[in-house]
RODO-768672 format. One record per atom (N, C-alpha, C): atom name; x, y, z; residue in three letters. Coordinates in nm, 4 decimals. Each point is the difference from the previous one (the first is absolute). Layout:
(site "CA", (X, Y, Z), "ALA")
...
This chain:
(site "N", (0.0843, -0.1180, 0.0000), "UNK")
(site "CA", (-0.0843, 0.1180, 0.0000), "UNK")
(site "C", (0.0884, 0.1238, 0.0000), "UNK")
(site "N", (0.0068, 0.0952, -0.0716), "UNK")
(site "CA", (0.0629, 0.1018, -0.0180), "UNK")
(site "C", (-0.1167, 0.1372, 0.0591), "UNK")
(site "N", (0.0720, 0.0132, 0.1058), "UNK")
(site "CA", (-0.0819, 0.1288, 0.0530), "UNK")
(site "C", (0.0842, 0.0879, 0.0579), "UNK")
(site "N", (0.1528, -0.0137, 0.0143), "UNK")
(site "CA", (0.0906, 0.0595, 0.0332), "UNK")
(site "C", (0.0585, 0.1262, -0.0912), "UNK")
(site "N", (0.0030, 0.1224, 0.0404), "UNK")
(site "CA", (0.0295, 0.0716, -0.1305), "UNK")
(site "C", (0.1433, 0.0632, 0.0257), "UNK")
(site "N", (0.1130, -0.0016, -0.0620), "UNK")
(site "CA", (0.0872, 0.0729, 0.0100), "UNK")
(site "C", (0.0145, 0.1704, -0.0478), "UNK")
(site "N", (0.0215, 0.1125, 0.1402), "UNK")
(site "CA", (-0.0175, 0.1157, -0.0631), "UNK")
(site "C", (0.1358, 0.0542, -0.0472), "UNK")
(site "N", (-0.0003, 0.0300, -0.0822), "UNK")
(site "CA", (0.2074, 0.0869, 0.0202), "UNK")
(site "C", (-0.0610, 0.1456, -0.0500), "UNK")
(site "N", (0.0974, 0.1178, 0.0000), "UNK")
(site "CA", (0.0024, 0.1023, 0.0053), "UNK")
(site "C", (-0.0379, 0.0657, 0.1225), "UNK")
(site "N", (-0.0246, -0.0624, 0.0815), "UNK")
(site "CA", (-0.0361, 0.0637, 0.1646), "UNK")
(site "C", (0.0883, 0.1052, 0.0022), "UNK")
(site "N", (-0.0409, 0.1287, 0.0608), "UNK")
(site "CA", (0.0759, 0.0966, 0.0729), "UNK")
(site "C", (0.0860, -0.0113, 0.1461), "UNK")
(site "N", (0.0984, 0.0611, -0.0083), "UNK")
(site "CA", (0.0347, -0.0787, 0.0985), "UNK")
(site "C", (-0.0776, 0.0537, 0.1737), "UNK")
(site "N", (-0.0819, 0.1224, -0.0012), "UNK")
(site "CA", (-0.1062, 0.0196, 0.1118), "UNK")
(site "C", (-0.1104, -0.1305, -0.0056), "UNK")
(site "N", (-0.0159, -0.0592, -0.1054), "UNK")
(site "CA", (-0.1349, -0.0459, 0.0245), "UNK")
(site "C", (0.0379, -0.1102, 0.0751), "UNK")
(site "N", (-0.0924, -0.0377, 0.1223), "UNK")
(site "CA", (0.0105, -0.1029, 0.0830), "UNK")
(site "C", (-0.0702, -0.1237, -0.0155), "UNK")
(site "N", (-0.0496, -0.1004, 0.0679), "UNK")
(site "CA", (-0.0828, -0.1039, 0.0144), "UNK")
(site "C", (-0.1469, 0.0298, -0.0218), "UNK")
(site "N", (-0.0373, 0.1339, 0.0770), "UNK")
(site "CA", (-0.1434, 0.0472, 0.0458), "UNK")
(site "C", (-0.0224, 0.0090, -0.1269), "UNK")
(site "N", (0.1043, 0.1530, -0.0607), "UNK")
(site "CA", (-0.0548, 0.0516, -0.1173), "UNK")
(site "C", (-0.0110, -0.0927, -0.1713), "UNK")
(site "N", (0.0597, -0.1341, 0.0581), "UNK")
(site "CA", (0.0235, -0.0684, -0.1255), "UNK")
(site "C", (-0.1566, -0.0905, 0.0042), "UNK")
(site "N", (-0.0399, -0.0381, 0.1125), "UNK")
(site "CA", (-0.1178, -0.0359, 0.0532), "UNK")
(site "C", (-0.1351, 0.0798, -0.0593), "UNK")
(site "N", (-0.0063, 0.1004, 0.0497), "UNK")
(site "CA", (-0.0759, 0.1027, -0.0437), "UNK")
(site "C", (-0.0427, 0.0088, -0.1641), "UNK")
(site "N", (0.1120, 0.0536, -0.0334), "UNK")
(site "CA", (-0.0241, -0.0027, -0.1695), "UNK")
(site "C", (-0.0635, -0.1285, -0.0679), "UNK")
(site "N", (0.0194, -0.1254, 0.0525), "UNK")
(site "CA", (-0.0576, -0.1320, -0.0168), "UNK")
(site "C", (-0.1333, -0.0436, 0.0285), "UNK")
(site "N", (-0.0125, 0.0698, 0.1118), "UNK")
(site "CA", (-0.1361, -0.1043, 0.0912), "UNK")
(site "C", (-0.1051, 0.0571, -0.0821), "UNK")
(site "N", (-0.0203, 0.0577, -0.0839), "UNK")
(site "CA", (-0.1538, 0.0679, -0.0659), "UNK")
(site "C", (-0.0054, -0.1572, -0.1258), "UNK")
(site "N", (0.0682, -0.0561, 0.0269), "UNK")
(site "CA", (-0.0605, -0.1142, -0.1518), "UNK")
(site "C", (0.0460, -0.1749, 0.0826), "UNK")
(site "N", (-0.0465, 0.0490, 0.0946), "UNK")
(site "CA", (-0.0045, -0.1512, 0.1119), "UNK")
(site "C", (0.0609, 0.0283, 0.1782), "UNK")
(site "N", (-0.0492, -0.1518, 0.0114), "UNK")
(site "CA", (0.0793, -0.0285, 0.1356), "UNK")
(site "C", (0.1311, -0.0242, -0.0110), "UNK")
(site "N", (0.1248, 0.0574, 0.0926), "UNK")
(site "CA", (0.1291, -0.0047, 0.0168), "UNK")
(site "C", (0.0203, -0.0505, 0.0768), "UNK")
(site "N", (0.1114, -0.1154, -0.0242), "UNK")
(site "CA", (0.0320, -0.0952, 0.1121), "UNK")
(site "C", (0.1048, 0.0527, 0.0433), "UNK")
(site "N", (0.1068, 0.0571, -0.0617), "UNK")
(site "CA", (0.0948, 0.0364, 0.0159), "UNK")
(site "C", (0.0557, 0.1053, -0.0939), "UNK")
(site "N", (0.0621, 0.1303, 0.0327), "UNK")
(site "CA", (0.0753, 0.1228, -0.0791), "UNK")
(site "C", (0.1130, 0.0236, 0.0561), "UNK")
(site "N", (0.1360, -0.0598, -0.0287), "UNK")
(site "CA", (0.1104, 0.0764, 0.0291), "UNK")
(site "C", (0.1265, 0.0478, -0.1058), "UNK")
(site "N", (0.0747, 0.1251, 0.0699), "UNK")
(site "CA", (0.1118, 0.0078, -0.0540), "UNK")
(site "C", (0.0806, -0.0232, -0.0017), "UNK")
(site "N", (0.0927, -0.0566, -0.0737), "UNK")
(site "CA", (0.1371, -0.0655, 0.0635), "UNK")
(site "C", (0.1092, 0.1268, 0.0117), "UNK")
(site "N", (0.0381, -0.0278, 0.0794), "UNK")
(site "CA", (0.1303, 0.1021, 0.0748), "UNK")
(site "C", (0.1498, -0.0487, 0.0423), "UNK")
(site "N", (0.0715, 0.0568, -0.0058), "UNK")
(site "CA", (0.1593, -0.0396, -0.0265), "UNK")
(site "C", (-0.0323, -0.0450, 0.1737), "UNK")
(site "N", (0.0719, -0.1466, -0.0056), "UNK")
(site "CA", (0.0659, -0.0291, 0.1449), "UNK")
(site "C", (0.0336, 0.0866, 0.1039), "UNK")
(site "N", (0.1148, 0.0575, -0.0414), "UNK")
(site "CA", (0.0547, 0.0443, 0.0981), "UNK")
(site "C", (0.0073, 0.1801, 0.0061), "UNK")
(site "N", (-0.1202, 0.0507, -0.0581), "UNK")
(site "CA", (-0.0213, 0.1242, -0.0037), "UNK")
(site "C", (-0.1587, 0.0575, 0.0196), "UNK")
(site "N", (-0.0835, -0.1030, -0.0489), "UNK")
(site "CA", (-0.1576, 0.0206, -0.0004), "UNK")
(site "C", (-0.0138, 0.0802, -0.1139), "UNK")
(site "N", (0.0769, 0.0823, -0.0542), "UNK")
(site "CA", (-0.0392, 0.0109, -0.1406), "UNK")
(site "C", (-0.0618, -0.0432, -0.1221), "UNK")
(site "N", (-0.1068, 0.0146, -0.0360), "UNK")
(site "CA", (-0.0611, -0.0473, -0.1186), "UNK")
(site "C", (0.0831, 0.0019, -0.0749), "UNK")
(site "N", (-0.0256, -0.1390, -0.0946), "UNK")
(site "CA", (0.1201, -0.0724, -0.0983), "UNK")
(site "C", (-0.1012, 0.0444, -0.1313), "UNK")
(site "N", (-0.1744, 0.0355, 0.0083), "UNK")
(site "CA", (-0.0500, 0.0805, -0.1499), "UNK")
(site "C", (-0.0752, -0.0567, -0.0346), "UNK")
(site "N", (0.0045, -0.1417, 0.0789), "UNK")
(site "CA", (-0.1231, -0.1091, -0.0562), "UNK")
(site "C", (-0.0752, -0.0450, 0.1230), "UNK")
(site "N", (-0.1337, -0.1068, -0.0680), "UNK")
(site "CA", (-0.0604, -0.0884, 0.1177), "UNK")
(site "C", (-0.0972, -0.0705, -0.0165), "UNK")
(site "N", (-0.0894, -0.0165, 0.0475), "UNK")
(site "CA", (-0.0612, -0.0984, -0.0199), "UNK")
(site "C", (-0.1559, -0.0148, 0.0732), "UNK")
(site "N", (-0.1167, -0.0311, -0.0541), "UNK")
(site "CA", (-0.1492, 0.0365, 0.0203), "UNK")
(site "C", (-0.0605, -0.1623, -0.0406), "UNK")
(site "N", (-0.0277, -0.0532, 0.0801), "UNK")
(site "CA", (-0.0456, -0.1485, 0.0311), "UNK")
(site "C", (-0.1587, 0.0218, -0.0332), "UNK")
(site "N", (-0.0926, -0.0641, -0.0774), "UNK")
(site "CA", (-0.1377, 0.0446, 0.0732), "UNK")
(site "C", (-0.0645, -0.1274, 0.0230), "UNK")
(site "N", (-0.1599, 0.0183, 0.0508), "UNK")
(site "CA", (-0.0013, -0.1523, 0.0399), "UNK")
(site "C", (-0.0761, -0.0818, -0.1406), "UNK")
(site "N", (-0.0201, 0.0824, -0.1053), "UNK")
(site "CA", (-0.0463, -0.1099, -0.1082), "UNK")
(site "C", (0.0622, 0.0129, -0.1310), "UNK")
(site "N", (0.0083, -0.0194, -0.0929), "UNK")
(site "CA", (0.0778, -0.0180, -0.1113), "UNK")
(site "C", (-0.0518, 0.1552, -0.0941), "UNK")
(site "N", (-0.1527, -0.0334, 0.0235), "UNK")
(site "CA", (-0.0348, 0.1363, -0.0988), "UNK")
(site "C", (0.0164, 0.1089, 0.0411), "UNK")
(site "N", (-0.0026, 0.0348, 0.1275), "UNK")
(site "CA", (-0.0013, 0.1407, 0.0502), "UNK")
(site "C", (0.1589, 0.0345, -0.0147), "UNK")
(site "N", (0.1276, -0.1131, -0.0249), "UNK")
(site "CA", (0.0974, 0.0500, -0.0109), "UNK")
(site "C", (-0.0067, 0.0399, -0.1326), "UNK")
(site "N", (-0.0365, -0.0888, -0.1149), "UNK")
(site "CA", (-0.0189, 0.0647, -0.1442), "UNK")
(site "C", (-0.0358, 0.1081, -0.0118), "UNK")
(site "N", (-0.1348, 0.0486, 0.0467), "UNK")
(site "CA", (-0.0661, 0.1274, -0.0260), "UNK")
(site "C", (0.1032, 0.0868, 0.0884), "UNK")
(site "N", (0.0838, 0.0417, 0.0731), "UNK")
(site "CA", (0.1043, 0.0493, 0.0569), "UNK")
(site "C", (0.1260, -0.0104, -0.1080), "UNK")
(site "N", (-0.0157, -0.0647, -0.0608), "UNK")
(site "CA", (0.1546, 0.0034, -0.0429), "UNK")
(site "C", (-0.0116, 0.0677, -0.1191), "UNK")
(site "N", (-0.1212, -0.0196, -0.0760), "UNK")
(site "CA", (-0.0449, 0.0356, -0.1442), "UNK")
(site "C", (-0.0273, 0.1714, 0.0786), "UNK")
(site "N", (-0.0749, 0.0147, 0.1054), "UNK")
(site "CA", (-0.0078, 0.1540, -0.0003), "UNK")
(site "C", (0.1120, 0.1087, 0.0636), "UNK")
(site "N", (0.1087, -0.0571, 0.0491), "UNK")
(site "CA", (0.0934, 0.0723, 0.0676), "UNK")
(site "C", (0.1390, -0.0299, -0.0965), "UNK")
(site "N", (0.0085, -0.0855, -0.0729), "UNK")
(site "CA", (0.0999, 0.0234, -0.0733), "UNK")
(site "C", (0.0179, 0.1136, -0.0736), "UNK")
(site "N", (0.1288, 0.0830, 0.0336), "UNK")
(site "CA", (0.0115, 0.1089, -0.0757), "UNK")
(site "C", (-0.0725, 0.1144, 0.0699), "UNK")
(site "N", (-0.0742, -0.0224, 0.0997), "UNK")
(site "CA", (-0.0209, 0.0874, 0.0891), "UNK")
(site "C", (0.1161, 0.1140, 0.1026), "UNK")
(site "N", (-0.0716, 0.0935, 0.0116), "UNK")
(site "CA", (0.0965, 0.0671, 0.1440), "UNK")
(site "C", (-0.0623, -0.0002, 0.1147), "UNK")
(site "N", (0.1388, -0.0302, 0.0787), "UNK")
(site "CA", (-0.0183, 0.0081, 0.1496), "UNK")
(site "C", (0.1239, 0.0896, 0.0972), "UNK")
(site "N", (-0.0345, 0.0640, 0.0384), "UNK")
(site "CA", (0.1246, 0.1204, 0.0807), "UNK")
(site "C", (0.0907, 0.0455, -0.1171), "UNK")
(site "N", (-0.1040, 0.0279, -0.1040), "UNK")
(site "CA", (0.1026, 0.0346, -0.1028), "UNK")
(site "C", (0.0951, -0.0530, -0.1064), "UNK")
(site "N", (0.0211, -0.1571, 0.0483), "UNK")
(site "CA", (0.0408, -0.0536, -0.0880), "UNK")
(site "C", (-0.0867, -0.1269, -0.0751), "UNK")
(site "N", (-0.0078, -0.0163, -0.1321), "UNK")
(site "CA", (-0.0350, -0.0969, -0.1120), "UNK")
(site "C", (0.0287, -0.1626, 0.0684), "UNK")
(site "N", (-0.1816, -0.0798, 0.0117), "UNK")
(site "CA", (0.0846, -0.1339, 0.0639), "UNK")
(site "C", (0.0148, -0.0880, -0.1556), "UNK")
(site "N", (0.0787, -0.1118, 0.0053), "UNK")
(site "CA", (-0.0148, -0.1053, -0.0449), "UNK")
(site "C", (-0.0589, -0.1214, 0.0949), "UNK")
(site "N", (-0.1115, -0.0258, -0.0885), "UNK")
(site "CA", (-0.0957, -0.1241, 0.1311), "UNK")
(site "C", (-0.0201, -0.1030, -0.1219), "UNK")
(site "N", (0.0912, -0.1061, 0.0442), "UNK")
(site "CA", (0.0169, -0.1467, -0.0341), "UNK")
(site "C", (-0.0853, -0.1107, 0.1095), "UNK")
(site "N", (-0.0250, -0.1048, -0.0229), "UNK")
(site "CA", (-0.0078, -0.1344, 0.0352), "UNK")
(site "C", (0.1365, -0.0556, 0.0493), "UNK")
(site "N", (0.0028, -0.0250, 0.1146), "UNK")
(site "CA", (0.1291, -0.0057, 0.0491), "UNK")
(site "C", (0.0781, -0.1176, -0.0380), "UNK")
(site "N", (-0.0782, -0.1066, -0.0166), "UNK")
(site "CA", (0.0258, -0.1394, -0.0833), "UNK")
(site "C", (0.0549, 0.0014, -0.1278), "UNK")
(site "N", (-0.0357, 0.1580, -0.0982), "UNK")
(site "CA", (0.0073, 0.0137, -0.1414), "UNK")
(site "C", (0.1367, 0.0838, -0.0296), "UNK")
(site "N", (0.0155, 0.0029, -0.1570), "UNK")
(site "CA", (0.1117, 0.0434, -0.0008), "UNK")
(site "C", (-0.0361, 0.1786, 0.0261), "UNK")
(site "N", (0.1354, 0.0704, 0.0346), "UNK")
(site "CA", (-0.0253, 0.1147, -0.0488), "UNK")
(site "C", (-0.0509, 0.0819, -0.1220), "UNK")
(site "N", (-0.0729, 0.0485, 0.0189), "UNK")
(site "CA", (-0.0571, 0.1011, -0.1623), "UNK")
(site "C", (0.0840, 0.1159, 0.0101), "UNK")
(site "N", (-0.0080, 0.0160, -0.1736), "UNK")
(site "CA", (0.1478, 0.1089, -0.0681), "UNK")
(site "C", (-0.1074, 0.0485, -0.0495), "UNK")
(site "N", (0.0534, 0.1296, 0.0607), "UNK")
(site "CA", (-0.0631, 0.1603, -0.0498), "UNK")
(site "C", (0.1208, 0.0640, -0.0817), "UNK")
């Protein structure tokens, strides 16, 4: 089941909440985080938006790709899939 979406272009302000937020209007979220450098807590730019059914991640991925968030342009993949070239 592919419901996992990979985001990249994250800003590096945007947090867990705000990656959450921008998501939850096209399902239930099981999980929204950002990944952050080890040993700094710095956002590394990417992350990741779990939801709990397959379609609500589709309809999310088809409507936020290429979207903005804090200003910057996301790329929103299927985290299972390859990357898409813009």
């Amino acid at each position: 089941m592919e419901n996992k979406l990979f985001v990249g272009g994250l800003a590096w302000a945007t947090n867990d909440e705000g990656l959450r937020k921008a998501f939850e209007e096209y399902g239930v979220i099981e999980e929204a985080n950002v990944v952050c450098e080890r040993d700094t807590g710095r956002s590394r730019g990417f992350g990741f938006v779990t939801f709990e059914t397959e379609e609500s991640a589709k309809a999310a991925q088809e409507a936020m790709h290429g979207q903005e968030i804090d200003g910057r342009q996301l790329r929103v993949d299927f985290a299972n899939s390859k990357p898409r070239r813009n």
